[in-house]
MIPA-220055 format. One record per residue (C-alpha): residue number from 0; residue in one letter; x, y, z. Coordinates in nm, 2 decimals, always signed. Layout:
+-----+--------+--------+--------+--------+
| num | residu |     px |     py |     pz |
+-----+--------+--------+--------+--------+
| NUM |      A |      X |      Y |      Z |
...
+-----+--------+--------+--------+--------+
//
This chain:
+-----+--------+--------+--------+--------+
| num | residu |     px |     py |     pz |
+-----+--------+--------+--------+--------+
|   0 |      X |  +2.52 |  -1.55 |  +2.49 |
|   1 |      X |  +2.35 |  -1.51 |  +2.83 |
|   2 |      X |  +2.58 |  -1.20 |  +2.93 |
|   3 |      X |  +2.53 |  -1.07 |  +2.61 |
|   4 |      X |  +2.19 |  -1.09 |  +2.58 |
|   5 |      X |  +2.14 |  -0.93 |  +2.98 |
|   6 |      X |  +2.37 |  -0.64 |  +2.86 |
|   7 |      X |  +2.08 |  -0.56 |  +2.57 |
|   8 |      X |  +1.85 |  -0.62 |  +2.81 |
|   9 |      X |  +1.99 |  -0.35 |  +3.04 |
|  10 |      X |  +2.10 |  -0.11 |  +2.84 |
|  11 |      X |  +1.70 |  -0.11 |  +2.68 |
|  12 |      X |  +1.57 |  -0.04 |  +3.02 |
|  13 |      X |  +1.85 |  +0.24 |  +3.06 |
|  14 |      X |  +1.69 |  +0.36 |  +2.70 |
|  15 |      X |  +1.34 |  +0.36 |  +2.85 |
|  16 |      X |  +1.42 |  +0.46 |  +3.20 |
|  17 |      X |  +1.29 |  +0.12 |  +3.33 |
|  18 |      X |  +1.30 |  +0.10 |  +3.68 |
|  19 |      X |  +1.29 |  -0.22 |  +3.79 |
|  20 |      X |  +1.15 |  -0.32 |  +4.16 |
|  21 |      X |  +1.22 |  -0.63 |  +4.33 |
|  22 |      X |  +1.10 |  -0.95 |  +4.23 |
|  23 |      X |  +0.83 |  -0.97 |  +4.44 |
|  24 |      X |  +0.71 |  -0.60 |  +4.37 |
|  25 |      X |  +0.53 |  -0.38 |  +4.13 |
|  26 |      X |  +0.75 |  -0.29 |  +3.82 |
|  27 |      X |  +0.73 |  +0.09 |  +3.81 |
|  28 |      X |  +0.83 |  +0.32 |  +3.52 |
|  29 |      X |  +1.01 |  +0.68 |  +3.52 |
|  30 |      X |  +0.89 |  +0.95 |  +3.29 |
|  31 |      X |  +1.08 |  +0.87 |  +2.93 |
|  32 |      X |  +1.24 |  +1.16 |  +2.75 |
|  33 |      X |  +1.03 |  +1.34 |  +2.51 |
|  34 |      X |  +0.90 |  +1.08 |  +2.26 |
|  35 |      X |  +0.78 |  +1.05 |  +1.93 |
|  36 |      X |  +0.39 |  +1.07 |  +1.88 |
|  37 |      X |  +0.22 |  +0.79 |  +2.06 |
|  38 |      X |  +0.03 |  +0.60 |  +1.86 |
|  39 |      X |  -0.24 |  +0.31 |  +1.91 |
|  40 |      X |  -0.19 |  -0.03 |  +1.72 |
|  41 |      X |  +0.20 |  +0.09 |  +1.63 |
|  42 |      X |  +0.48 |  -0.19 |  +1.58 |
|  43 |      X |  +0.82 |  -0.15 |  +1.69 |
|  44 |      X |  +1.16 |  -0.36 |  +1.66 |
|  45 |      X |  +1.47 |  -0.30 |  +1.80 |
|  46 |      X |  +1.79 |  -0.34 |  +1.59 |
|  47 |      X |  +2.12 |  -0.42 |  +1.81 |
|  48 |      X |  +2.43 |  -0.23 |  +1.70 |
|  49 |      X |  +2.71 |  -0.16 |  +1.89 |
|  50 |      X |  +2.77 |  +0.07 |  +2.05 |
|  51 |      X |  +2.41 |  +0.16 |  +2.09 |
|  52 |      X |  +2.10 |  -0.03 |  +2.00 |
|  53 |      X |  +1.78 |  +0.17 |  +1.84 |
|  54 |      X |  +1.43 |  +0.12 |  +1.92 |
|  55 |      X |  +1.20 |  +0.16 |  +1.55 |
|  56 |      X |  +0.86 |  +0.22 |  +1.59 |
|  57 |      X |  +0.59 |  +0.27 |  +1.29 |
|  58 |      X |  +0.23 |  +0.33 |  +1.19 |
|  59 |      X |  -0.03 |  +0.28 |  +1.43 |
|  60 |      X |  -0.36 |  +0.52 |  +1.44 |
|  61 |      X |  -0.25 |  +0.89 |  +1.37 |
|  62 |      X |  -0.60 |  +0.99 |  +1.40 |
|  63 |      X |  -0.96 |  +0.84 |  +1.43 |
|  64 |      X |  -1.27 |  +1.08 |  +1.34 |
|  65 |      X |  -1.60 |  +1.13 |  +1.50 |
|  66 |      X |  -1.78 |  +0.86 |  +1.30 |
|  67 |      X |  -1.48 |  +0.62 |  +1.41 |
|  68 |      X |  -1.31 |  +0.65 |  +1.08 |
|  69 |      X |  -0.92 |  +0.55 |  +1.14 |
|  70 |      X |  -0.62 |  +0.73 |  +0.95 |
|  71 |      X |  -0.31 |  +0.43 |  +0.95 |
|  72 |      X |  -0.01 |  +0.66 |  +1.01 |
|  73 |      X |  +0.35 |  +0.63 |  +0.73 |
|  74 |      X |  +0.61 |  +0.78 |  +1.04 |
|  75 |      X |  +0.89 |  +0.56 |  +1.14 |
|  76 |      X |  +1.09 |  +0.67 |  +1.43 |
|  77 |      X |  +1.42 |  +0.57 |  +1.59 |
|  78 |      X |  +1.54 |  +0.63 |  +1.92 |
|  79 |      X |  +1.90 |  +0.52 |  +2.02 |
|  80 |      X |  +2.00 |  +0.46 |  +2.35 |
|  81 |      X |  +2.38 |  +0.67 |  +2.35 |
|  82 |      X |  +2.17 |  +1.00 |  +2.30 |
|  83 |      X |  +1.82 |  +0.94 |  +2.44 |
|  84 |      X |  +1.67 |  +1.09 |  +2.09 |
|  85 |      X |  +1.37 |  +1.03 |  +1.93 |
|  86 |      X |  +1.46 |  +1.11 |  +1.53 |
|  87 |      X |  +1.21 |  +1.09 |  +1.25 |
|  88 |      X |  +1.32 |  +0.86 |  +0.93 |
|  89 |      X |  +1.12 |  +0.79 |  +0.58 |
|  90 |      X |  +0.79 |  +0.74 |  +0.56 |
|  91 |      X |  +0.65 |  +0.40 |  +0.50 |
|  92 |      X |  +0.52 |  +0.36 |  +0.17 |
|  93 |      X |  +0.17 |  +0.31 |  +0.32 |
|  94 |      X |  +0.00 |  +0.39 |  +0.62 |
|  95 |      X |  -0.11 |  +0.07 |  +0.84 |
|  96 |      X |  -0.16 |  -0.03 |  +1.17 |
|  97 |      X |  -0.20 |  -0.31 |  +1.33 |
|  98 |      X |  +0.10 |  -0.46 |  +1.16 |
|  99 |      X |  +0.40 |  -0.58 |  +1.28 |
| 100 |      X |  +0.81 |  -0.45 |  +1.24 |
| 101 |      X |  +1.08 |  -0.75 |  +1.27 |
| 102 |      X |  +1.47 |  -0.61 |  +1.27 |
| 103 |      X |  +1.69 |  -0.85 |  +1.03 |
| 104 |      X |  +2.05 |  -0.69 |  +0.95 |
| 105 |      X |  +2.06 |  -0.36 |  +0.92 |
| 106 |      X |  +1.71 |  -0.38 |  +0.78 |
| 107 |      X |  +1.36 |  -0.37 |  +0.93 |
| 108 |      X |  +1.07 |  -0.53 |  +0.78 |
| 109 |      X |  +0.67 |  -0.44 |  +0.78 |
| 110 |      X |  +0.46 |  -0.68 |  +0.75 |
| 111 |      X |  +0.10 |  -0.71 |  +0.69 |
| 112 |      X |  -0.16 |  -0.46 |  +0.93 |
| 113 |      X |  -0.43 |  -0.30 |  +0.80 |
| 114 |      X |  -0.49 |  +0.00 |  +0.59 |
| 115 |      X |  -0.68 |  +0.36 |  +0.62 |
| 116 |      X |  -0.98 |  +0.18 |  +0.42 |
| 117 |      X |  -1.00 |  -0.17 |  +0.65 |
| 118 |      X |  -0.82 |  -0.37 |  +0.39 |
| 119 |      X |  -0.56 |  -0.63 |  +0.52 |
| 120 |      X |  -0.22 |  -0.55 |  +0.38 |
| 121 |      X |  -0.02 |  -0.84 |  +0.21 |
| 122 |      X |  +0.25 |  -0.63 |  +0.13 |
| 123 |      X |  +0.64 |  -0.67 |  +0.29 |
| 124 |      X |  +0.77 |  -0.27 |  +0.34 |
| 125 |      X |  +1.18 |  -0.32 |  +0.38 |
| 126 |      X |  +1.34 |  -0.07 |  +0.51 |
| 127 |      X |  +1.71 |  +0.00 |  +0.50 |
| 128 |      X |  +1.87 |  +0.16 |  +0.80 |
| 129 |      X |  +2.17 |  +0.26 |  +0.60 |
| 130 |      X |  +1.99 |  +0.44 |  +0.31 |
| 131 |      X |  +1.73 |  +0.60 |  +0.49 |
| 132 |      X |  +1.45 |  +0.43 |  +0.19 |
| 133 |      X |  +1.16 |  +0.12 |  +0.15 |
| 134 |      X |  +1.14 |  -0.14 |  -0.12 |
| 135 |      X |  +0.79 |  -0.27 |  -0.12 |
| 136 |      X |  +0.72 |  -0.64 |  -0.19 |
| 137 |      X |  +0.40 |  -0.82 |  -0.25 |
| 138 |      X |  +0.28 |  -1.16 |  -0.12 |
| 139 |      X |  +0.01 |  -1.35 |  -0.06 |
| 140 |      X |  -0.01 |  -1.39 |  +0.34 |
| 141 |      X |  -0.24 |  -1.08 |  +0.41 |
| 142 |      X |  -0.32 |  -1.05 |  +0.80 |
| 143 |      X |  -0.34 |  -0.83 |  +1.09 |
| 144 |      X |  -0.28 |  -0.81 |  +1.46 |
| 145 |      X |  -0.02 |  -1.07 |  +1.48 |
| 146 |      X |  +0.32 |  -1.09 |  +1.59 |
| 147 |      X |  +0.66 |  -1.16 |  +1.46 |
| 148 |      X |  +0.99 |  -1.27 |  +1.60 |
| 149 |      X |  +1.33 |  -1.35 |  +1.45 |
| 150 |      X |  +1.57 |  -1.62 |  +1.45 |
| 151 |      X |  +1.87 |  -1.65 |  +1.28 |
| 152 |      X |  +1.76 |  -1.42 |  +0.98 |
| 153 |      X |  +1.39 |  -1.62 |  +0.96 |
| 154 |      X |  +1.10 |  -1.42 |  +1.05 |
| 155 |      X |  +0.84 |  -1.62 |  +1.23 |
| 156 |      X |  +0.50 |  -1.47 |  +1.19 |
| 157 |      X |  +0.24 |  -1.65 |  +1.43 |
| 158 |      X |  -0.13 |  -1.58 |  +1.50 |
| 159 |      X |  -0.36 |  -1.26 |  +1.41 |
| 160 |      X |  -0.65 |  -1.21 |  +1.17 |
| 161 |      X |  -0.61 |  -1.32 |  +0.80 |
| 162 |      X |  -0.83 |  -1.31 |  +0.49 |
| 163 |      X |  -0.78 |  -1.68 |  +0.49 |
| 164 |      X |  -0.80 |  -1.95 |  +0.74 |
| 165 |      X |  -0.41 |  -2.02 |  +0.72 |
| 166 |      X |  -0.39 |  -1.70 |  +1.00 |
| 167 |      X |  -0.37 |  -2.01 |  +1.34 |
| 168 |      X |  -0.04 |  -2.18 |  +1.09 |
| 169 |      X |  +0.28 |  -1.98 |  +1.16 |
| 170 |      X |  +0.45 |  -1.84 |  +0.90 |
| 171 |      X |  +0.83 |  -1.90 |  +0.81 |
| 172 |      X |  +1.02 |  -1.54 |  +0.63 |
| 173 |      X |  +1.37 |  -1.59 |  +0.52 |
| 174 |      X |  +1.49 |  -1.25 |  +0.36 |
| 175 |      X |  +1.85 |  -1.21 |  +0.17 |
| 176 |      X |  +1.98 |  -0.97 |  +0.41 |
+-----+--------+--------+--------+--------+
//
């Protein structure tokens, strides 16, 4: 619902101390709590539970060497919104950046990015909020840089950088949550 969906919307400012101007101003931000390590080319999701809703974020660049060498971070982070925390969960089963988390359930699901080496990932990393632990599936979509949303359980992957030319054709994700 409308209501609903303003209430998330307000609470995830609260979470990020969002301070919103008028319509016709400059949106300005207040200094967050401490955070997790920021990371370039990280993906995030938020999962909505009541009573709070958590924000995940993981991999990105954890590092990039003098010869421009990149190290794809495994760190997944949560922070929830009823205690302003940032807590560190499981590593991913493999470093990437450039990828993208969707929340389903009470999963979350990382999909595609790019590895330490370059390589486009075509793997599915599923995490499960409730065991704290990743299943890794393989497919054959690998791209990068692209986003994902959810509807109704289906992930919708859309643009990006694939191996293949299919990377401009959306891709449809149903998962047995």
């Amino acid at each position: 619902s409308t209501a609903a969906t303003a209430l998330a919307l307000t609470r995830l400012c609260i979470a990020l101390r969002w301070a919103p101007a008028a319509a016709d101003e400059v949106i300005t931000w207040a200094n967050p709590p401490p955070t997790a390590p920021l990371r370039a080319e990280a993906a995030s999701a938020i999962l909505y539970t009541s009573p709070a809703h958590t924000l995940y974020t993981a991999g990105g660049v954890s590092s990039t060497t003098s010869t421009g060498t990149t190290t794809a971070s495994l760190e997944l982070w949560s922070y929830t919104t009823t205690s302003a925390t940032w807590s560190r969960l499981a590593d991913a089963p493999a470093g990437l950046r450039s990828a993208t988390l969707a929340a389903v359930g009470t999963k979350l699901y990382l999909m595609g990015g790019l590895t330490d080496a370059g390589a486009y990932s075509s793997n599915v990393h599923v995490y499960d909020t409730l065991a704290d632990a990743w299943t890794t599936y393989a497919t054959s979509y690998a791209r990068a840089y692209h986003t994902a949303n959810v509807n109704a359980g289906t992930v919708v992957l859309s643009g990006g950088v694939a191996t293949t030319a299919s990377a401009s054709e959306p891709l449809l994700l149903t998962f047995d949550t």
